[in-house]
C-alpha positions in Angstrom: 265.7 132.6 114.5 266.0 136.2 116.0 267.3 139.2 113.8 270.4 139.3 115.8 271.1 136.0 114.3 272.8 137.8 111.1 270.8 135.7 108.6 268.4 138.2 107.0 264.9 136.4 105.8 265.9 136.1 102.2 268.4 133.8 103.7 266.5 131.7 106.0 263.7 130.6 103.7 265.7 130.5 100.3 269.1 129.0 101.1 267.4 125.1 101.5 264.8 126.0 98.5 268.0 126.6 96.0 269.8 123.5 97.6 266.6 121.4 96.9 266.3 122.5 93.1 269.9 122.3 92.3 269.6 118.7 93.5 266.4 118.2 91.8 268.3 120.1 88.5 271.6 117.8 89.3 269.6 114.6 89.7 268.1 114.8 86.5 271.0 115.5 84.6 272.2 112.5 86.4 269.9 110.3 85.2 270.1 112.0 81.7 273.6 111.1 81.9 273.3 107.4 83.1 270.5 106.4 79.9 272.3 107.7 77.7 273.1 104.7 75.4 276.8 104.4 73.9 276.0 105.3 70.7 274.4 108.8 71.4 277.3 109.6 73.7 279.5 111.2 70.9 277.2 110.8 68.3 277.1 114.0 65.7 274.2 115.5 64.3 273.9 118.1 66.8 275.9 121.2 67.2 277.4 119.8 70.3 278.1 116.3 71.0 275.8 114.6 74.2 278.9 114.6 76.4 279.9 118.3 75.7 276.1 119.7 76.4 276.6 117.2 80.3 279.7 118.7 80.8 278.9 122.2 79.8 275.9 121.9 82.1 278.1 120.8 85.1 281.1 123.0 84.8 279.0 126.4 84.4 276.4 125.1 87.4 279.9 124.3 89.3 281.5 128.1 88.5 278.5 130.1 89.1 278.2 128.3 92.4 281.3 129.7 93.3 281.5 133.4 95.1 283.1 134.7 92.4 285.3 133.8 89.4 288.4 134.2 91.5 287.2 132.0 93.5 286.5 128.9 91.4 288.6 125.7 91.3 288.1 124.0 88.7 287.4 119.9 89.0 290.7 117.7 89.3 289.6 115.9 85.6 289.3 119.4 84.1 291.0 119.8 80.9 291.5 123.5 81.0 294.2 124.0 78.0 292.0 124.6 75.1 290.0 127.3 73.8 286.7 126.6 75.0 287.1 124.5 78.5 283.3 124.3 79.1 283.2 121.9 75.9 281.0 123.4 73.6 282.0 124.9 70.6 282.5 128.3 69.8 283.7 130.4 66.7 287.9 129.5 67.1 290.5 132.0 68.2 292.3 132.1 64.8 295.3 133.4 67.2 295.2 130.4 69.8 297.5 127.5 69.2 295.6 125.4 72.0 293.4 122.6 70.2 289.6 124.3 70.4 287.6 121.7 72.6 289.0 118.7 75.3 288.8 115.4 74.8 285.6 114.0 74.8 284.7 113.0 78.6 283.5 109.2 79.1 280.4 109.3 80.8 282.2 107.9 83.7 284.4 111.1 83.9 280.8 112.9 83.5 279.2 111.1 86.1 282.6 112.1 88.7 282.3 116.1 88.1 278.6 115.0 88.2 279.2 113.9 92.0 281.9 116.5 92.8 279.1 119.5 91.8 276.3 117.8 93.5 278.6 117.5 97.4 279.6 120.9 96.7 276.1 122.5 96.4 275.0 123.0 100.4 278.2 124.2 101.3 278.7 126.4 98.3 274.9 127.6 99.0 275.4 127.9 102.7 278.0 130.2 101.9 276.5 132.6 99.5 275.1 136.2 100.5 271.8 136.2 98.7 271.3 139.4 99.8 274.2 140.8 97.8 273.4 143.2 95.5 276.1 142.2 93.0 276.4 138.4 91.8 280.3 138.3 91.8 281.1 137.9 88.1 281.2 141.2 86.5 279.8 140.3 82.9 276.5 139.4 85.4 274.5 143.0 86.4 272.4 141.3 88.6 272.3 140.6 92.4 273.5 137.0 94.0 270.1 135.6 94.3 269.1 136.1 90.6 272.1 135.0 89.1 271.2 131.3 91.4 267.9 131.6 89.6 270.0 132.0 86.3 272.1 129.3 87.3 269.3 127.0 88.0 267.5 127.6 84.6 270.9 127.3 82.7 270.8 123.5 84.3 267.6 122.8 83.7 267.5 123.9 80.0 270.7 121.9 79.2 269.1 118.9 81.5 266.1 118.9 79.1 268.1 119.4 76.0 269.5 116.1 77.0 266.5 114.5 78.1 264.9 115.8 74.7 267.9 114.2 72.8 267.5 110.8 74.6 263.8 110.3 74.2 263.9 110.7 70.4 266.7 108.3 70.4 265.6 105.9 72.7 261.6 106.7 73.5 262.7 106.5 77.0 261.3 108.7 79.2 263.4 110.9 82.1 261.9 110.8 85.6 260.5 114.4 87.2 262.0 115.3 89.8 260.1 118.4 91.7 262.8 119.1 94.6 265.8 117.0 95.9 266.5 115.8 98.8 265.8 118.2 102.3 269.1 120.1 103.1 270.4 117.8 106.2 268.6 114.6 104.8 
């Protein structure tokens, strides 16, 4: 590509790099999601239920693909009228009369956002700047393409949360997945 192209480097060589490991990041949480036996689903013992760490994972990954907060639409099976919408939990607002945390999501609700966040990530990423020097959401000091590293490392620390959860339940192991699928493929 020439320089008049408008594309500066940064661009050209990481733009199919971060779609690769956000679908390497997305397709293990996938299959985090899909072994998952019943049971573990909702099962307590953990701060946060299985399906509130999956669909924590997907709505931030989701946002912070977005431009900027303003910007974000939230997914169609988004329940958005309690106190803390990403589904974890969080110290209460003693002042809120909205119930603290959703309903729990079936996995099949999961496994929708799942798909949703996963067709959104090449046109999201096509879209971003990465040479910005500001990521877009103000409580973030850092420029666009660090705050996709950050978003990338949130998803893969939830993902192996999960994955860490399912093998001492189950034994069963999650498959590595180094990079997904070639932007175009």
């Amino acid at each position: 590509m020439s320089a008049d192209s408008g594309l500066d480097t940064v661009s050209i060589t990481m733009k199919p790099v971060l779609k690769r490991q956000y679908h390497a990041g997305l397709g293990m949480l996938r299959h985090a999601v899909e072994a998952c036996p019943d049971p573990l689903w909702s099962a307590g013992g953990h701060t946060s239920a299985y399906w509130q760490v999956a669909y924590h994972t997907l709505f931030f990954t989701h946002f912070y693909l977005h431009g900027d907060q303003a910007s974000f639409r939230p997914w169609e099976g988004h329940q958005g009228a309690v106190q803390h919408e990403d589904a974890l939990t969080s110290p209460p607002d003693p002042a809120s009369t909205r119930p603290l945390l959703p309903e729990p999501y079936s996995r099949d609700a999961v496994l929708a956002y799942w798909q949703v966040c996963a067709d959104f990530v090449d046109p999201a990423v096509d879209a971003m700047d990465l040479g910005r020097a500001d990521c877009g959401f103000w409580w973030y000091r850092v420029s666009k393409l660090e705050h996709q590293l950050i978003n990338l490392r949130h998803l893969q620390h939830h993902t192996a949360q999960l994955v860490d959860r399912l093998r001492t339940a189950t034994g069963t192991a999650s498959r590595w997945l180094a990079s997904g699928p070639a932007p175009g493929a």
